[in-house]
N, C-alpha and C positions, 0 to 999 in steps of 0.2 A: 148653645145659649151662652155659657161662659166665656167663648170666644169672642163672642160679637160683642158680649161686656166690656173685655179686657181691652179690646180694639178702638171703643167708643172712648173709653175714659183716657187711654195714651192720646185717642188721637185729639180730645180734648186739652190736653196736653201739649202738644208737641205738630199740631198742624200747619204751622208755616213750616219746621224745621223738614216735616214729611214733604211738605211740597218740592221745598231747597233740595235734602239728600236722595229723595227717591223717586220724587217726579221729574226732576232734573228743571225745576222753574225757577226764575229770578224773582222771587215773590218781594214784594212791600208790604203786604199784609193780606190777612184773612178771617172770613166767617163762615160758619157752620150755618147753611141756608135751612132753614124749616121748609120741610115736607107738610104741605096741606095735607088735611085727609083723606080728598078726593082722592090725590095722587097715590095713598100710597097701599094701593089692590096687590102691585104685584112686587113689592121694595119689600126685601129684608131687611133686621135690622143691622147686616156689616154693610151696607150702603150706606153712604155721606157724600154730600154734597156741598163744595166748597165754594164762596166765589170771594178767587182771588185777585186782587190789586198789581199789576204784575210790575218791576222797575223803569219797564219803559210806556208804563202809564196805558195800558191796556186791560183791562178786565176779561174776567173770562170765568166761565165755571170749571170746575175739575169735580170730577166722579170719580170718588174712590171705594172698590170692592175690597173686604181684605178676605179672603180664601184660606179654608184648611186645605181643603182637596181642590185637586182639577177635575173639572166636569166637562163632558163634549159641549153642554149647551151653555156653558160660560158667557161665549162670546155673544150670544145671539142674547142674552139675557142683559149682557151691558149696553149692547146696541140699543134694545128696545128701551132701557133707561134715558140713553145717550137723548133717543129724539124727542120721548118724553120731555126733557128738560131744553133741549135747542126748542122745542115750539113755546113752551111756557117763560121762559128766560128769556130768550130771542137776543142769548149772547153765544160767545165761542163756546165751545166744549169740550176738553180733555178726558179723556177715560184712562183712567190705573185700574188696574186688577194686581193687587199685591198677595203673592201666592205663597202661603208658608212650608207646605208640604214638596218635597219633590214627584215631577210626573214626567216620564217620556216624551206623552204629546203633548205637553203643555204649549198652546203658541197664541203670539201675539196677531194671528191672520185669521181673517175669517172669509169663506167666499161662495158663492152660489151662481147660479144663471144671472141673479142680477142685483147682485150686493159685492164689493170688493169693499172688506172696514179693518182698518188696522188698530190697534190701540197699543196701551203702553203696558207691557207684561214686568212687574219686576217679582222678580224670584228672590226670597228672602235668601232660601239656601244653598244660595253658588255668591253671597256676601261674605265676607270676610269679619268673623266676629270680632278678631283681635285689633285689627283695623277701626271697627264703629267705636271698641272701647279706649283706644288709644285717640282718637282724633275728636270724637263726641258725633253730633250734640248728645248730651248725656240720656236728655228725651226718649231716645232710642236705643237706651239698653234694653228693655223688657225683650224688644226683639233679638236678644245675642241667643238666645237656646236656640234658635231655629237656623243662628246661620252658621257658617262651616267652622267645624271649632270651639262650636256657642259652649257646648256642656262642660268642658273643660274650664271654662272663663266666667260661667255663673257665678262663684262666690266672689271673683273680683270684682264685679258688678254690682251685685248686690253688698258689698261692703262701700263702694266708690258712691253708690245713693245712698247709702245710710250715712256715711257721714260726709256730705255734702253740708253746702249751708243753705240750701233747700228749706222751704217749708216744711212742717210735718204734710200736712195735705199735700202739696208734691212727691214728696216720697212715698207714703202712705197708697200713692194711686200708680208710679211707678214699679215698686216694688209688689204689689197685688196682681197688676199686669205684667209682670214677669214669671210671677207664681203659676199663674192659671195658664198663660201661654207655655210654659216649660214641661204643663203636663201633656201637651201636643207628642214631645219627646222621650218624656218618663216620669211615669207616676209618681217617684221618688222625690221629684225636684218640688214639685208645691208644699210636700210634705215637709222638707227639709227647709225650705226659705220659712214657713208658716212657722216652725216651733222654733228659730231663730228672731224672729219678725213680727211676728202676731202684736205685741205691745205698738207699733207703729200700724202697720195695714189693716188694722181694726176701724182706721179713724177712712179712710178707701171708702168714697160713693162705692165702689166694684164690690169690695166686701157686702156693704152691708146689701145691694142688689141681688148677691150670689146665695148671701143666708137666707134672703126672703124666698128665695128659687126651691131652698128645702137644705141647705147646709147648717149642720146645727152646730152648736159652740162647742168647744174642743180644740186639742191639735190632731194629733192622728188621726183619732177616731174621727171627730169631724170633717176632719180634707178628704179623706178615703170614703166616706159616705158621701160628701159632693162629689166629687170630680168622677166618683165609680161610671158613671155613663161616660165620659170623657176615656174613660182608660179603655173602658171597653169598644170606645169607639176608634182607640188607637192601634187594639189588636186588629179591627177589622181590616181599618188603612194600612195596615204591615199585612196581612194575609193580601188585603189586593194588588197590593205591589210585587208582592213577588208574580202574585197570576197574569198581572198586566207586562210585565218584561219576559213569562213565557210568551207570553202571545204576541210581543210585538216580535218576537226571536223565531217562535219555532211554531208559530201558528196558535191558535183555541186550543189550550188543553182540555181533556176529555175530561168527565163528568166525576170517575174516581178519584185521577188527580187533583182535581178541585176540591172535593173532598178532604183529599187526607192534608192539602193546605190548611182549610179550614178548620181543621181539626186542633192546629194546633192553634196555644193560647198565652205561648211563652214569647216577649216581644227581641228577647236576644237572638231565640234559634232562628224568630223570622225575617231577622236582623241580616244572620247567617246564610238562608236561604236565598234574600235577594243578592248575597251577593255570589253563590253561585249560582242563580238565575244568567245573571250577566257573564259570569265567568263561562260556562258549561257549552263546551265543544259540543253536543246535541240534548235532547232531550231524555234519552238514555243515561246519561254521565248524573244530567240532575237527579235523574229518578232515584239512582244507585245514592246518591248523598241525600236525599229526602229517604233513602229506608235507613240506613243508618241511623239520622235523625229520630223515625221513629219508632228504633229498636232500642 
């Protein structure tokens, strides 16, 4: 839920600059098209729907998903959007699927007996954070924790919108969506911007959506009682990653092995694990560093 929050209010924000640096479009301008209610049985809310003005004076709609996780039925879920809106619109259609989390099979291809759809995959974390914060648009810090490098370059970030000459309301919804996105990566980082920040991100549509959600007022204690499903839903994303790079390596691990993955609940070791997932000459060699691990 906090995701799709923190997604809405940036991209409220920053949706021509999204369209320019990550759709790769010559935009002139844009709007954030209202979903009737008919339409929206099977719309989440990280779906947006844009229709852009483009420079060489064509129109067109863009679909943009923003994704924690990769899911097999991604594709097949933005497709069913896509014609959704080509029959109702009965303009062009672009489809983004902006992916924050890293995945193996993450792809831009989808295919069957009798669909061939491609769409536009952008990967937050093979971007270059130092890059988005050196060049701008500034729009688009929130998203530095996700991309390679980000966690290092958070407080430059978060100092470079603070004292911007920004609104407080711009910054206030910047900085809120960097908080809540950053706990994607570690629990720490909302913690640490919030008892920094709080005096400014208070004033955040995002804030005050996220405290009606059940986040009560506080620094600590409060962020750690919101975001506690978020974190916990971080260990589960680091336990399936390491499971998902056995499997693409060395087959379906077996059902103890699974296990004693899931067992653990510390996002450093699982940190460590995926990366001798990837490393490990078979699945023996992993074993022998997962008992270690949980000796």
């Amino acid at each position: 839920m906090q995701y799709d929050i923190a997604s809405k209010v940036i991209l409220s924000r920053c949706k021509d600059e999204i369209l320019r640096q990550l759709c790769g479009l010559a935009v002139r301008s844009s709007e954030l098209v209202a979903v009737a209610p008919q339409e929206t049985a099977s719309l989440r809310r990280s779906d947006f729907v844009l229709r852009a003005e483009l420079e060489d004076g064509v129109t067109q709609l863009v679909l943009i998903e923003f994704q924690t996780n990769w899911r097999p039925w991604l594709p097949v879920r933005t497709l069913e959007c896509r014609c959704r809106h080509l029959l109702e619109e009965k303009l062009p259609v672009m489809t983004v699927l902006i992916l924050f989390r890293p995945h193996l099979k993450a792809t831009n291809h989808y295919h069957d007996a009798e669909v061939d759809y491609r769409y536009k995959l952008v990967k937050l974390y093979e971007m270059y954070a130092r890059e988005v914060l050196d060049t701008g648009p500034r729009c688009l810090y929130p998203f530095i924790p996700l991309m390679k490098d980000g966690e290092g370059l958070i407080d430059e970030a978060e100092r470079r919108i603070y004292e911007s000459d920004e609104s407080r309301e711009y910054k206030a919804d910047l900085l809120t969506g960097m908080a809540i996105l950053g706990g994607i990566v570690s629990e720490e980082i909302p913690v640490r911007l919030m008892q920094r920040r709080r005096d400014i991100m208070i004033e955040s549509a995002a804030y005050e959506i996220i405290k009606q959600e059940g986040l009560k007022e506080g620094i600590q204690q409060g962020i750690q009682e919101g975001i506690q499903q978020g974190i916990q839903q971080g260990i589960q994303n680091a336990q399936e990653m390491v499971i998902e790079v056995l499997e693409e390596r060395f087959g379906i691990p077996d059902a103890i092995l699974i296990g004693q993955i899931k067992s653990i609940s510390m996002r450093e070791i699982l940190r460590a694990l995926h990366k001798y997932a990837i490393r490990a000459r078979d699945l023996d060699e992993f074993k022998e560093q997962l008992k270690k691990v949980l000796e």
